[in-house]
C-alpha positions in Angstrom: -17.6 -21.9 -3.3 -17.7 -21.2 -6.8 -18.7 -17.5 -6.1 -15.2 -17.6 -3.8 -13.1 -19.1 -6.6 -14.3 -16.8 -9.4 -12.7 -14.4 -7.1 -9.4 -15.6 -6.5 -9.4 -16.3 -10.7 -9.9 -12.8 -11.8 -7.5 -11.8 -8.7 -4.8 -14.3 -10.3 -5.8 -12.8 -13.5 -5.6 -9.3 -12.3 -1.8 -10.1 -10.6 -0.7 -12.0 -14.1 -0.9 -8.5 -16.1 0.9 -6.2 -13.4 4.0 -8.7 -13.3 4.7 -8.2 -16.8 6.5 -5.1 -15.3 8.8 -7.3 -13.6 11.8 -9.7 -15.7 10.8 -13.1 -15.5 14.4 -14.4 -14.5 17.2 -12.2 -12.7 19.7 -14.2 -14.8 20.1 -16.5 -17.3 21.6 -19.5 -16.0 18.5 -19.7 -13.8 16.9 -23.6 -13.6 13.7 -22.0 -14.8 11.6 -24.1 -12.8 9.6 -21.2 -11.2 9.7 -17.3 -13.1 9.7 -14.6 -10.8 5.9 -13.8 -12.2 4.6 -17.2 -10.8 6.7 -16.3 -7.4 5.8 -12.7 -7.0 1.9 -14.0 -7.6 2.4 -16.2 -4.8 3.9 -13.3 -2.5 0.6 -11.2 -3.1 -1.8 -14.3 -2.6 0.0 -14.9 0.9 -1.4 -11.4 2.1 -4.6 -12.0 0.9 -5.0 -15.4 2.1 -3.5 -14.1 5.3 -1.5 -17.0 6.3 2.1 -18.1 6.0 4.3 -19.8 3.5 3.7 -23.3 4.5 0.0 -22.9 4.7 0.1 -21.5 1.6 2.2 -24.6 0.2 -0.4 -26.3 2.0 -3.2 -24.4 0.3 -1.7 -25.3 -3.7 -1.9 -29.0 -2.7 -5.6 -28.4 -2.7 -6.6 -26.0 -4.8 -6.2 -25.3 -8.8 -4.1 -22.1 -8.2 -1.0 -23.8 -9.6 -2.8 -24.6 -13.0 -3.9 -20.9 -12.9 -0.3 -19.3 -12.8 1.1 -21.8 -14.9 3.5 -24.2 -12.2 4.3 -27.3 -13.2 5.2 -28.2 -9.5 4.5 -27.0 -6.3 7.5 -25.1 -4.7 8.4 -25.6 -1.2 8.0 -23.2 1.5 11.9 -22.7 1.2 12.1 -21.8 -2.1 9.3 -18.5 -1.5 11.0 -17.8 1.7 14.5 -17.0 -0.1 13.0 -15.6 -2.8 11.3 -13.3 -0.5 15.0 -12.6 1.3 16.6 -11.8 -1.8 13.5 -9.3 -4.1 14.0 -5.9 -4.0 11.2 -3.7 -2.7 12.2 -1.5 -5.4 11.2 -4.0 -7.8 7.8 -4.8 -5.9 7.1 -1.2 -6.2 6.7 -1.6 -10.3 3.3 -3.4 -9.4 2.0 -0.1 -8.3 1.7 1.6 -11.4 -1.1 4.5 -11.2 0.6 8.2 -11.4 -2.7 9.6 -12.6 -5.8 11.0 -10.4 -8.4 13.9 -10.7 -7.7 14.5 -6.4 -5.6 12.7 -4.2 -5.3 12.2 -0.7 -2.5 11.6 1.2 -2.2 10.0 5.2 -0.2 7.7 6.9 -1.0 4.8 9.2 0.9 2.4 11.5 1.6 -1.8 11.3 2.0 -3.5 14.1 5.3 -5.9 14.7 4.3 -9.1 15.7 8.1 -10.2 17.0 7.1 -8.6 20.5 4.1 -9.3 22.4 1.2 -6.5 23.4 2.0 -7.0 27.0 5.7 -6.8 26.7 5.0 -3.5 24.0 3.0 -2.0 26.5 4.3 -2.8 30.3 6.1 -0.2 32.6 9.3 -1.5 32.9 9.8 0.9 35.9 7.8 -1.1 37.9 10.4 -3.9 38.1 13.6 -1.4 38.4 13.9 -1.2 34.7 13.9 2.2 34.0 13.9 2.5 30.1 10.9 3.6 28.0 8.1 1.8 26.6 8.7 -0.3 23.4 6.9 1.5 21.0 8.4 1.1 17.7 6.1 -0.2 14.7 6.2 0.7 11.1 5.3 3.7 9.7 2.9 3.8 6.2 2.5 6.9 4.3 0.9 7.0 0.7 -1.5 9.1 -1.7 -4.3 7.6 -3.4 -6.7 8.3 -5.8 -9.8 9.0 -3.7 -12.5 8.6 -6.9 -11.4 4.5 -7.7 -9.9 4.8 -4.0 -6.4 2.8 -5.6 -3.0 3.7 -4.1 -0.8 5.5 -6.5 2.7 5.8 -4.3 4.1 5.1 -0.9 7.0 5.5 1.9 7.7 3.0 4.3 9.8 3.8 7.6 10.5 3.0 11.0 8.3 4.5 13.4 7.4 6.7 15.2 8.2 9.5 12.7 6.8 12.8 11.4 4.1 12.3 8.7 5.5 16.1 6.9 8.9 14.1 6.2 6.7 12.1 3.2 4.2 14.5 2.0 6.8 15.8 -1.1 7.8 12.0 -1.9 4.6 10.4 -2.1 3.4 13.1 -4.6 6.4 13.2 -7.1 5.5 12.6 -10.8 1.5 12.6 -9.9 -0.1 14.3 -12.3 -3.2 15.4 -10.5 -5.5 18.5 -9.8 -6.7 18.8 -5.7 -4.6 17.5 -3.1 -6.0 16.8 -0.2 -4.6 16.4 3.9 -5.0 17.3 7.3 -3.4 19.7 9.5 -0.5 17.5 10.1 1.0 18.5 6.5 0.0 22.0 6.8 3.1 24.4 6.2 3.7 27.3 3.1 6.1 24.6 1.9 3.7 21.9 0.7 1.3 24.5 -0.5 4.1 25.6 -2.5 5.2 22.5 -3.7 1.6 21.0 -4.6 0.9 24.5 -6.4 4.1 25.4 -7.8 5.2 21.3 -8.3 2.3 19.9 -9.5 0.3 22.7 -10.8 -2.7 21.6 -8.3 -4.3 22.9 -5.7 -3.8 22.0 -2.1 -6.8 21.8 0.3 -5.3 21.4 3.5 -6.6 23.1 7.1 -4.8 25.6 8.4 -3.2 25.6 11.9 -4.2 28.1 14.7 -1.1 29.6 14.4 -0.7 30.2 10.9 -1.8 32.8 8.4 -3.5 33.0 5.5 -1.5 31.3 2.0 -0.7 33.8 -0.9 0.1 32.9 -3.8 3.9 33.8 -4.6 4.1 37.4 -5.7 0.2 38.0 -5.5 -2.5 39.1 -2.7 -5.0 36.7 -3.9 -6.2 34.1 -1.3 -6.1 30.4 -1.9 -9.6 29.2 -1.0 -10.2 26.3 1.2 -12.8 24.2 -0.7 -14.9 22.7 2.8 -17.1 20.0 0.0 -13.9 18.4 -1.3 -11.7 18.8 1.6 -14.0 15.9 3.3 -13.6 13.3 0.3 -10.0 13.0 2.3 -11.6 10.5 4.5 -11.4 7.6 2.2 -8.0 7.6 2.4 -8.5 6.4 6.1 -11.3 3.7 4.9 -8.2 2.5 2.4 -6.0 1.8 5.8 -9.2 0.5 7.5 -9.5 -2.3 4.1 -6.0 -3.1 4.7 -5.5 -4.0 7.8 -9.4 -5.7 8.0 -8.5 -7.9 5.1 -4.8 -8.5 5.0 -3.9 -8.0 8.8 -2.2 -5.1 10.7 0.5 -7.2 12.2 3.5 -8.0 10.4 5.1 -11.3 10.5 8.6 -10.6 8.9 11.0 -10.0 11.4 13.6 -7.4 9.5 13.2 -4.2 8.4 13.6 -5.0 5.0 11.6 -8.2 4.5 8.5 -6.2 6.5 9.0 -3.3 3.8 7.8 -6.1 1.5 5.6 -7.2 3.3 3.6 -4.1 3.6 4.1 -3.5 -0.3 2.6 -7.0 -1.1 -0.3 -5.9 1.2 -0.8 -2.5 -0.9 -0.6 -4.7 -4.4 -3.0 -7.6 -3.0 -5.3 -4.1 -2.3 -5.2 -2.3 -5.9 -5.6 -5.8 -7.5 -9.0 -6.4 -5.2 -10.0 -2.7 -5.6 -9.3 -2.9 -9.6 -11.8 -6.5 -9.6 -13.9 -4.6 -7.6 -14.6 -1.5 -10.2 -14.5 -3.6 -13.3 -17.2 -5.7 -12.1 -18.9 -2.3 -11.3 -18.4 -1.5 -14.7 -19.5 -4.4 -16.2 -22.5 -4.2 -13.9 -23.7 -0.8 -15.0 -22.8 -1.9 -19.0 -25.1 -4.6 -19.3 -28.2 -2.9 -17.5 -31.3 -2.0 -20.6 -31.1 1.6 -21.2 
């Protein structure tokens, strides 16, 4: 138990410092009974205690989390749900602040929505004279991460099904980096372009069968495909696996834009763990005897 709530303290911790980003009040004629620090906190802690806003209500009652953040009161369930309606994800996106790696990866992955059932997602409708397709919408992830501390630097979020090339250019903007790494999927001239040309980096990506060998603009060297690095690229897919292990595939929020948020909250709840995770590496490796 106590090994459990030093975890959830250095994760409170952890979420304090990246809200700083964020203003405490949207106006000021606010009552100032909860900051939008103590609320966003909250947000994130609901994905990783995978529940819902009245069990987590139910969880403050019990616990010494609302000491931690500072709440002289515990909010009800209301009060997180409108606050949840009326945040930006804009302004959720400020909590992922890394723009910095040596190689990035990039991927994309789907969420489940949990406002339809698996049997009525995945029944033949034709059977019972309803001839329309199969429901098979879900949300569609795509991000880059660092793949050395394995942290997620940026992100899209859209309706799927959709082309993962649509996001390879807008995940990697203002990253300042040195490999990129992805599968076939993103392979075109135009990426490789963009990542060498862009970002002054080099883009390991497979070719397809039915496309030739990349030149570099105005030369007739080859760009080498670096087979070593090329399979540090799987640990974007073990940062998707993390996810939806620990915080849940399914999505709860019924609208597109409150399951945008959703998702984002997920993706902080995961840097903050991940960033816990590597300083207690750290610390770890400090205090062994040389």
């Amino acid at each position: 138990m106590k090994n459990n709530y030093s975890e959830y303290l250095k994760f409170i911790d952890e979420a304090t410092e990246i809200v700083k980003t964020v203003p405490r009040y949207f106006s000021r004629f606010s009552n100032k009974i909860f900051c939008n620090h103590q609320k966003i906190i909250l947000l994130v802690l609901k994905q990783k205690l995978r529940t819902t806003f009245r069990g987590l209500i139910e969880i403050l009652k019990i616990s010494h989390i609302p000491l931690l953040i500072g709440l002289k009161r515990i909010p009800h369930h209301t009060t997180l749900v409108k606050f949840a309606k009326k945040i930006k994800p804009s302004l959720l996106n400020l909590l992922l602040p890394f723009r910095k790696a040596k190689t990035v990866a990039v991927d994309s992955t789907g969420f489940e929505l949990e406002s339809k059932s698996f049997y009525y997602r995945n029944i033949d409708k034709s059977l019972f004279g309803n001839f329309k397709k199969k429901t098979k919408r879900f949300m569609k992830l795509s991000l880059s991460a660092d793949v050395d501390k394995q942290l997620i630097l940026f992100h899209k979020i859209r309706r799927g099904p959709r082309n993962d090339n649509i996001d390879f250019k807008s995940i990697l903007r203002d990253i300042d980096t040195n490999f990129v790494l992805a599968d076939k999927g993103y392979s075109s001239k135009n990426n490789r372009n963009f990542v060498f040309y862009d970002l002054d980096a080099k883009p390991i990506i497979p070719r397809k069968k039915n496309e030739g060998e990349y030149k570099f603009r105005g030369r007739n060297s080859k760009l080498v495909f670096d087979e070593k690095r090329y399979h540090q690229r799987s640990k974007v897919e073990t940062i998707f696996s993390v996810i939806k292990k620990k915080y849940g595939s399914c999505l709860k929020a019924r609208t597109f834009d409150s399951q945008k948020k959703e998702i984002i909250c997920k993706l902080v709840a995961y840097n903050l763990d991940r960033i816990i995770k590597f300083y207690l590496v750290f610390l770890r490796v400090s205090a062994e005897p040389e």
